[in-house]
NULUMKE-665741 format. One record per residue (C-alpha): x, y, z. Coordinates in steps of 0.1 Angstrom, whole numbers, plus 5000, padded with zeros to 4 digits. Layout:
N
XYZ;...
REM end
This chain:
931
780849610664;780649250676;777249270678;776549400641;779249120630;777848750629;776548820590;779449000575;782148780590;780148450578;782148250554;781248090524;780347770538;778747850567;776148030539;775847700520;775047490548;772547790557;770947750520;771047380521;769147370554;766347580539;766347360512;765247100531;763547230558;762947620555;761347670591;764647510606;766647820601;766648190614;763448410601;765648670587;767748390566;764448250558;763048580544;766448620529;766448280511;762948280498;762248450464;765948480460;767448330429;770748170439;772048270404;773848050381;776748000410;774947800431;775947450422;779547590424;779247720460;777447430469;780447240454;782447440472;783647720446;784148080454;780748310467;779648550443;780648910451;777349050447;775848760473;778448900499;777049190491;773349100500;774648950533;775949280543;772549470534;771149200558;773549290580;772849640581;769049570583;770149370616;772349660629;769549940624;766749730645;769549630672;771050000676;768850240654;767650380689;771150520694;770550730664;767550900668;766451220667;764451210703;766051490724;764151810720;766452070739;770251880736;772351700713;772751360716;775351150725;777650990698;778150630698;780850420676;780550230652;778050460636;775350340609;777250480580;777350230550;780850180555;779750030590;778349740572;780749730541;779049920518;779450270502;778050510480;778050340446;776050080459;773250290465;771550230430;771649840430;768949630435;769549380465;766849130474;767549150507;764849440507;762249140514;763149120550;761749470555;758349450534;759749620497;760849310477;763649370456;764549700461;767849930457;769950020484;768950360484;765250280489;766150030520;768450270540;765250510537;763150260550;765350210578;766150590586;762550680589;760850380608;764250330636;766150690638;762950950638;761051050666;760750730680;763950490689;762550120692;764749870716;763249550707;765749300696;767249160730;763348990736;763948610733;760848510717;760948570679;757448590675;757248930695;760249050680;758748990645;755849170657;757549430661;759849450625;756449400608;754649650632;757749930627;758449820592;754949840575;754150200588;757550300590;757150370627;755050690623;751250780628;748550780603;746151000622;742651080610;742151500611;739451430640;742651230657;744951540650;742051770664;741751560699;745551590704;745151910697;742351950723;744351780752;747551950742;746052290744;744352160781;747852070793;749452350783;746552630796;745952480821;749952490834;750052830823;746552920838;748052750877;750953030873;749353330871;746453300889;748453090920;751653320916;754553140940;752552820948;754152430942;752352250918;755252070904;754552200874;754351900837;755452210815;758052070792;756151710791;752751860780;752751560751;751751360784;748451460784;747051340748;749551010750;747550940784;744451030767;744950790739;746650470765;742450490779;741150530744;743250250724;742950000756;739050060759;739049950724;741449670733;738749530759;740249730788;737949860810;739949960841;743050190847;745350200877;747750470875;750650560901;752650850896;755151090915;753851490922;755551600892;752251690867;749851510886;747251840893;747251800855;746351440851;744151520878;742351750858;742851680823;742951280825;740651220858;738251490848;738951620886;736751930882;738652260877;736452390907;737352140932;741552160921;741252580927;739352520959;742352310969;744652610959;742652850984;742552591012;739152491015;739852101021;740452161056;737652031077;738352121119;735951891129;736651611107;739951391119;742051431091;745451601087;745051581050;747951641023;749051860998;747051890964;749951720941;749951390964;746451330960;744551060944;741251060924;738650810910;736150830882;734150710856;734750800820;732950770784;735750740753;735050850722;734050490709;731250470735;733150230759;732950330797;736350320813;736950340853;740350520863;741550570895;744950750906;746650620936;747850910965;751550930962;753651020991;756851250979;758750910981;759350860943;758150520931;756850370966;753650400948;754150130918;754049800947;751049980957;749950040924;750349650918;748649520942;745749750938;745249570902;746149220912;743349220937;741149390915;741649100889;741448870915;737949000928;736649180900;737549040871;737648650880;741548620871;741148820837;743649050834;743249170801;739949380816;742549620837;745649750833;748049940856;749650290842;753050390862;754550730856;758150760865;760751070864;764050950848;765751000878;763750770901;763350500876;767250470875;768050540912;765050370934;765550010944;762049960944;761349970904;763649660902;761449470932;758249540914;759549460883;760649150892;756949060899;755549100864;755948750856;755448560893;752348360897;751548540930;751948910918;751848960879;749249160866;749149110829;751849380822;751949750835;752550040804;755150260820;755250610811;758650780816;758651200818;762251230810;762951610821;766651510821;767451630854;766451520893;766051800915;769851960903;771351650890;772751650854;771151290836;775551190837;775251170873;772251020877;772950640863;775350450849;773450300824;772650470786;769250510794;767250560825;764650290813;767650030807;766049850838;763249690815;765749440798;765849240831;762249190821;762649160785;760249440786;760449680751;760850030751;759950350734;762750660732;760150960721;760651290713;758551500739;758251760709;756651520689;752951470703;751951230677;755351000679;753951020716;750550880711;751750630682;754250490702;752150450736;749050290712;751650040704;752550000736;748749910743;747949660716;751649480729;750349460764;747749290752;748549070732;751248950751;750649000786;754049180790;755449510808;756549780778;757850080788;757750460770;760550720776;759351070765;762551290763;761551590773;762551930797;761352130828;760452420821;760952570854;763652450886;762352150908;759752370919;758052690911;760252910931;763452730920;766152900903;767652610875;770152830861;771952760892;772852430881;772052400845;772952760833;773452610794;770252400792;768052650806;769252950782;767852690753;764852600772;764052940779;763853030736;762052650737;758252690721;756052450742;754452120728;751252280717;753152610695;755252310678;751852090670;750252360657;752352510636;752852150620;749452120614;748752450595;751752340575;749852040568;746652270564;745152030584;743552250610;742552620605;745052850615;742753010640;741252680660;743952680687;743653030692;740052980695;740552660717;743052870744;740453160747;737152950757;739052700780;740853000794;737553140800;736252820814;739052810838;738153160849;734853070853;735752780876;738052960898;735653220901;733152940913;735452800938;736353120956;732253180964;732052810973;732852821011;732252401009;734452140992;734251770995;736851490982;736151170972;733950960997;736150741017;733650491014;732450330984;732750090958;734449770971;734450001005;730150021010;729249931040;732150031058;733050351085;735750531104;736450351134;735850541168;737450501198;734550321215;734950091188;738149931205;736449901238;733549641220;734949281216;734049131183;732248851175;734748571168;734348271184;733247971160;731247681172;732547361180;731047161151;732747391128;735947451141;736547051142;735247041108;737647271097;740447081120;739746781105;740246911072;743347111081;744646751090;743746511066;746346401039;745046191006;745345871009;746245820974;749746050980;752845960996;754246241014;757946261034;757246071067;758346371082;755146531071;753046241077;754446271109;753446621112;749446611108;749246301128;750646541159;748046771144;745046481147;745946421180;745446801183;742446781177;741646461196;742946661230;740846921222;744047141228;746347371199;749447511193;750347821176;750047741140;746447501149;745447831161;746648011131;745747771103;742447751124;741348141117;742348091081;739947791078;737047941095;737348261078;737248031046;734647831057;732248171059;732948261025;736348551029;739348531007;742448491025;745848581007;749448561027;752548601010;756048671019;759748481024;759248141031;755548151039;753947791026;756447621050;757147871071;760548011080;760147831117;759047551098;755647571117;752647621093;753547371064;750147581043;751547381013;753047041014;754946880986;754446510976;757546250981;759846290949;757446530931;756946880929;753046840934;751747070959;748747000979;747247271001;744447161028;743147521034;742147490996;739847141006;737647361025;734747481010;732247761017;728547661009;729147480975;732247680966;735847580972;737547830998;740048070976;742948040995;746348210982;749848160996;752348260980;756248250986;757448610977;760848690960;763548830982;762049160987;760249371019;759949691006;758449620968;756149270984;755049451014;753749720996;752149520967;749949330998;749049711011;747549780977;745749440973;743849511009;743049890999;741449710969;739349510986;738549491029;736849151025;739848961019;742348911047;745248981034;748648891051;752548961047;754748801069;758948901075;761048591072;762748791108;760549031117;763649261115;763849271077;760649441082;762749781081;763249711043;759349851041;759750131065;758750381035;755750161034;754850141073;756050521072;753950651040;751250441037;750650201067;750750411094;749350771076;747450721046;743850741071;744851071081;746351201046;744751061026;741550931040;741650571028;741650271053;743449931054;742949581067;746649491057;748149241084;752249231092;753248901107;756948981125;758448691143;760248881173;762148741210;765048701227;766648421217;770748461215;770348461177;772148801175;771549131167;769349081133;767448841142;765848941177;763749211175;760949331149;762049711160;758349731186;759650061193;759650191159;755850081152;755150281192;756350571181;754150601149;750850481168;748350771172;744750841168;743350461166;745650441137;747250081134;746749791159;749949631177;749749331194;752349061214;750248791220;751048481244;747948221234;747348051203;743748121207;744348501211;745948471180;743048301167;740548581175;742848861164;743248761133;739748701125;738849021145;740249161115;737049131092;734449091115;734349441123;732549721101;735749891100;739249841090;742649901107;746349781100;747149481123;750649441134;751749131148;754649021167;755048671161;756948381179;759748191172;761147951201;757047951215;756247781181;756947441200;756747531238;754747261257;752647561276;751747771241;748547571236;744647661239;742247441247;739047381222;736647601241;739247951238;738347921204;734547851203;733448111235;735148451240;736948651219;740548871215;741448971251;743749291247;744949181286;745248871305;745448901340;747248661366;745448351376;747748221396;747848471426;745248591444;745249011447;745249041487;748648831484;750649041457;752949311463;754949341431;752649321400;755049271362;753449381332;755049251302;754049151269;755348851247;757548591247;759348701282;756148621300;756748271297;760348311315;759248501338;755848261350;759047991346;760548151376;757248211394;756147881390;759747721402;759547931434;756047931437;756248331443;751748421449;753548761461;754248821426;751648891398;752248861358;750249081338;750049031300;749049341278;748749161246;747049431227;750049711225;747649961203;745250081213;746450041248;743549921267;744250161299;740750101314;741549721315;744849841332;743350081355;741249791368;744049561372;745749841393;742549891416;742749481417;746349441433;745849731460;747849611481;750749601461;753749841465;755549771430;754549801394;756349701368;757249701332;759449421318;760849361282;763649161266;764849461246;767049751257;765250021274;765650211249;763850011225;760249781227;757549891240;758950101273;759550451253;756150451247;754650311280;756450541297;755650791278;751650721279;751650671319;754750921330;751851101345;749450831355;748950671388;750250331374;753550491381;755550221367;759550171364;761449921341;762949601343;765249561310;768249531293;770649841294;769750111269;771850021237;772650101199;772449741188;768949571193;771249201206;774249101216;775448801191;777248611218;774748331231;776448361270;775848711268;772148641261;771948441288;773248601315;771348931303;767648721309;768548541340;769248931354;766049021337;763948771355;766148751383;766149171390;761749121383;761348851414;764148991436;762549011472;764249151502;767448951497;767149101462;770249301461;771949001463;770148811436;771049141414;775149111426;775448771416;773648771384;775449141376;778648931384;778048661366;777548921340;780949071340;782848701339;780648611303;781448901287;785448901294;785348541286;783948641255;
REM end
């Protein structure tokens, strides 16, 4: 009651003060006392109250109307008449008139409070009408908690004037009609023809169809004139067909297996994971281009995606306008309440880096996940109770009521729009069947499914209303289920003497000019050196501060190490990096990073952005260089605390577009495994599934360090295990200018793979982690780097590592001089390069030992994998490592001591070796009981 309370609890006072404001200044108070106060004759006891007399009954009276015009747009919603199959929860206090401290007998009298809803003076009677039919229909509006009153008078006046229902021309009424009777059909057509088959199945939420139907038709009238849509299995094969004009042919060709291509290498998916592109006409003329995102079964991992997809769209496309293209996501109420990863996305709508102009999100309330009753599936009163934290409004429908459906998303349209803002539209609605096809639902919901069983469908309700209306013959949706039943026969008849199908081509639009890697392809070295005239042009930019700024000395201090850089001719890691960015730049690419920390760094190595001394001015000398006459477009972004919901939206924004290098870097490469749904479902898999490629890089700072058990490793082992058929690249790389090439490898090939990197920490700064000028300007990514310190005829023990162990381990070799033993680098993890390793075997003949080496536990890195790959080689190599463990680290710093010096000691033991191995194994033992 509290919140219904601040006008009936106001004293007498408090209302003169209120009137005597107005009177001086009428925009200094509250719109609703302003609306109140205007027109209203203060009657002849004014001057008293002002004097400070008693407040006329009938005034208090007014102030409780007010009150109860404040309680029905606050908690109307609660009211409503929006579940079609149960009753709805009660809440307390009700919106009774003895709620706001009225009655009956007041019904008659005129109030003037009936101004702040559009009628003037008008009774009591004719005001609670007005508020019972625009906030506790079909539709329940939650609207008030936005902080801007000029959207929340948008909405009262919106609501108010059309007392929240449709005014649909009989063409209108026909077209819902139309799609209805698709959705519907087309369901019912699946079932009998595909008796047993999944195909998650939208009957209960048909009313999805024409809302979706009208979101493209409104917002090409609106000036939008792209859709992104993510959604879970659950109805897509309809949107497929009945939104995306998939043809009915190509879905039933799907349903007899014909997708399946031997000779083509692709794994594929099933049908209701799928996505789709294509153009369509509306009605008004306007040409709309939709495209559906493929959807793992992983409910919501699709809306980062989603996200990203339009962000880089805007970006590219659209030249920032994000009015021309909006994203669509389609939840279940289940996921939208229980998956972390609706929060992380939301929490992007309004960052500089990610937002997208506002996403329409289109709940299909069935009321149940999988088994589970809506009361165990949240906490909260609705599943959509998530969009406060944006401010976001939302729409409670009845999935009965088509038209409520595609009012309420056609306001949901013109708000995005105009204000740029997520809103969100819960359709209350059932499943008509279990989770699946074949699933029983009276095993869990025995009560709900005896009334959904009697239940007529969306399209016997609509109809029926319409002859009532006489607006539509009584015959017409008879007539309209017979020829698109026939149309769906004709289809399926079609696709069963078609031996060929073809999906989309993986190829085209911001893709032409592209191909499918082969495996020859890794064996060519790209062309990525620069020359030397533009690589110091570029240095010289990347270390030039304006004079006219005072930045921290600290700073200052910084790109004067970075001149003299450049004046040796030699760079460290971030030179190298900040290098590829520049040159890539310079030759006209986009390049995009974002992630924890990035503009700095969380090493405090690439300092992208720095920040002038006592300001908040940023200046960025990647965005100095230019390309021709252009500035470079440069993005880097510090993300919010989130892998799984950032990571994925920088997936999407390099499927949108291959031209752009397009980076996410881990704050530890550990946290990394906050995205594994994303590496799992989409980084790793979606060539194969789905046949759409990706350019996405991950930056993972990983090594041995002592800094414990979370921030070591960047899991290598976990990225091995899901390498197969050329599908990601992995690489540990040792040399700034290695770096350099790899990442500019990355768009100088006419294909595009994921590149995984594991990053340095502790090498940031080591003396011997520089390149010199020419590494940069000849060569090009070396996927091995072989030993020039030893000559072959004098090795007998070759190491093979890769990372930051090599530099411990040519420590050790350098310090006892040791030519017998060689250090082989595989920097390139994936694909390995086994030729290149072949020939470095056939090099050190005369060698009796091989070698792998790692920091991590045997059980983790990179040995799994290399073992696996060469058990049956003639490399024949064993492993030097820690001990095979269940933590990736030990957290005590002695520990991590003792556990290198027996990894480099046990990797250069000669014949006295067993000794070496005794005393470091020794020294071992004493650290960990002292600890």
């Amino acid at each position: 009651m509290d919140n219904l309370s601040y006008l009936s609890n106001a004293h007498s006072s408090y209302i003169d003060s209120l009137y005597q404001q107005y009177q001086e200044d009428p925009e200094s108070i509250d719109f609703g006392w302003r609306k109140f106060f205007e027109g209203f004759d203060f009657g002849r006891g004014s001057e008293a109250n002002v004097a400070g007399g008693e407040t006329p009954e009938h005034f208090l009276k007014e102030i409780k109307v007010l009150n109860m015009i404040h309680g029905y747009r606050d908690r109307g919603h609660l009211f409503t008449k929006t579940n079609p199959v149960r009753e709805r929860r009660k809440y307390f206090p009700g919106k009774e008139l003895e709620t706001f401290g009225l009655s009956e007998t007041d019904l008659n009298t005129v109030f003037n409070a009936g101004v702040e809803v559009g009628l003037g003076p008008a009774t009591l009677k004719d005001i609670v009408t007005l508020l019972e039919e625009t906030y506790c229909q079909s539709i329940g509006a939650e609207f008030t908690y936005i902080r801007n009153p000029e959207k929340v008078k948008w909405f009262q006046e919106r609501l108010e004037r059309e007392r929240n229902r449709p005014n649909f021309s009989i063409e209108t009424k026909k077209r819902i009609l139309k799609k209805l009777n698709e959705a519907v059909v087309f369901e019912n057509f699946l079932g009998t023809k595909f008796l047993g088959q999944k195909r998650f199945s939208l009957e209960g939420a048909e009313g999805v169809i024409p809302a979706l139907d009208s979101v493209i038709e409104k917002g090409a009238d609106l000036g939008i004139e792209e859709f992104v849509i993510g959604m879970a299995h659950r109805g897509r094969l309809n949107v497929l067909a009945n939104i995306m004009h998939k043809t009915y042919k190509d879905i039933f060709a799907e349903f007899e297996g014909k997708g399946y291509d031997e000779s083509k290498p692709f794994d594929g998916d099933v049908k209701y994971h799928l996505g789709f592109s294509t153009d369509v006409t509306t009605d008004s003329g306007k040409k709309v281009h939709l495209s559906l995102c493929p959807n793992p079964s992983h409910l919501e991992a699709v809306d980062p995606v989603v996200e990203g997809i339009c962000r880089s769209k805007i970006d590219f496309k659209y030249a920032g306008d994000n009015t021309k293209l909006a994203p669509i996501l389609i939840h279940g109420d289940a996921s939208i309440a229980g998956q972390g990863v609706v929060y992380e996305v939301l929490q992007m709508a309004k960052l500089d880096g990610y937002k997208t102009g506002g996403t329409i999100h289109v709940v299909i309330n069935n009321q149940v996940g999988f088994t589970t009753n809506y009361k165990d599936a949240r906490s909260s009163t609705y599943c959509t109770d998530i969009a406060k934290v944006t401010l976001s409004p939302v729409f409670h429908v009845n999935g009965d009521d088509v038209e409520a459906i595609v009012h309420a998303v056609n306001m949901a349209v013109e708000y995005r729009q105009r204000y740029h803002n997520d809103v969100f539209i819960d359709v209350l609605c059932y499943r008509r069947y279990g989770h699946n096809e074949s699933d029983e639902p009276k095993f869990t919901q025995p009560l709900l499914y005896k009334i959904i069983e009697q239940h007529p469908n969306p399209r016997e309700i609509y109809n029926k209303k319409l002859m009532e209306q006489g607006s539509v013959d009584a015959n017409l949706a008879v007539e309209m289920e017979k020829s698109f039943r026939a149309l769906l026969q004709e289809r399926l008849n079609e696709s069963k003497e078609s031996n060929t199908y073809e999906p989309n081509p993986m190829f085209s639009g911001a893709w032409s000019g592209l191909r499918m890697a082969t495996p020859e392809d890794f064996d060519t070295p790209a062309q990525t050196a620069v020359s030397e005239e533009r690589l110091l042009e570029v240095a010289k930019t990347l270390t030039t501060l304006p004079s006219e700024k005072k930045f921290f000395k600290k700073i200052e201090k910084l790109f004067d190490d970075r001149k003299k850089m450049v004046e040796n001719r030699k760079f460290d890691w971030a030179m190298g990096e900040l290098m590829a960015y520049g040159t890539l730049l310079s030759e006209g690419f986009r390049v995009r990073v974002s992630g924890q920390d990035v503009e700095r760094g969380t090493f405090s190595h690439r300092h992208a952005v720095v920040k002038v001394e006592d300001s908040e001015e940023e200046f960025i000398p990647l965005a100095q260089i230019q390309s021709g006459s252009a500035p470079a477009k440069f993005d880097i972004y510090n993300s919010h605390l989130s892998e799984y919901g950032v990571f994925g939206f920088e997936y999407g924004y390099a499927l949108a577009n291959p031209h752009s290098l397009t980076i996410w870097e881990a704050q530890f490469g550990d946290f990394f495994n906050g995205a594994q749904i994303i590496v799992d479902q989409f980084l790793v898999s979606a060539e194969t599934k789905w046949q759409r490629s990706n350019g996405v890089v991950m930056l993972l700072p990983h090594g041995y360090e002592g800094q414990g058990p979370e921030h070591s490793s960047a899991r290598i082992e976990r990225f091995m295990e899901l390498c197969a058929n050329f599908n990601i690249q992995v690489v540990n790389i040792t040399t700034p200018a290695n770096y350099f090439h790899a990442l500019r490898r990355q768009l100088k090939r006419d294909f595009r793979k994921p590149l995984v990197v594991f990053t340095p920490k502790s090498l940031l700064r080591h003396p011997l982690v520089q390149s010199d000028i020419q590494e940069f300007t000849q060569g090009h990514f070396r996927e091995v780097l072989d030993d020039t310190f030893v000559k072959a005829k004098d090795v007998k023990r070759v190491l093979f590592c890769s990372g930051k162990v090599y530099y411990d381990l040519l420590e050790k070799q350098q310090a006892d001089q040791r030519k017998d033993v060689a250090i082989v680098r595989v920097e390139q993890l994936f694909p390995t390069p086994h030729a290149q390793l072949k020939q470095i075997k056939e090099k050190y003949n005369k060698a009796t030992e091989f070698f792998w080496v790692q920091e991590e536990p045997e059980n983790m890195g990179a040995w799994p994998y290399i073992c696996r790959k060469f058990r049956k080689s003639d490399l024949n190599l064993d492993v030097i490592s820690r001990k095979e463990a269940s933590s990736t680290a030990t957290g005590y710093a002695k520990q991590h001591i003792s556990q290198q010096l027996y990894i480099v000691g046990k990797a250069f033991e000669d014949r006295a070796g067993k000794e070496v191995e005794k005393a470091v194994v020794t020294t071992t033992k004493k650290v960990v009981n002292v600890d």
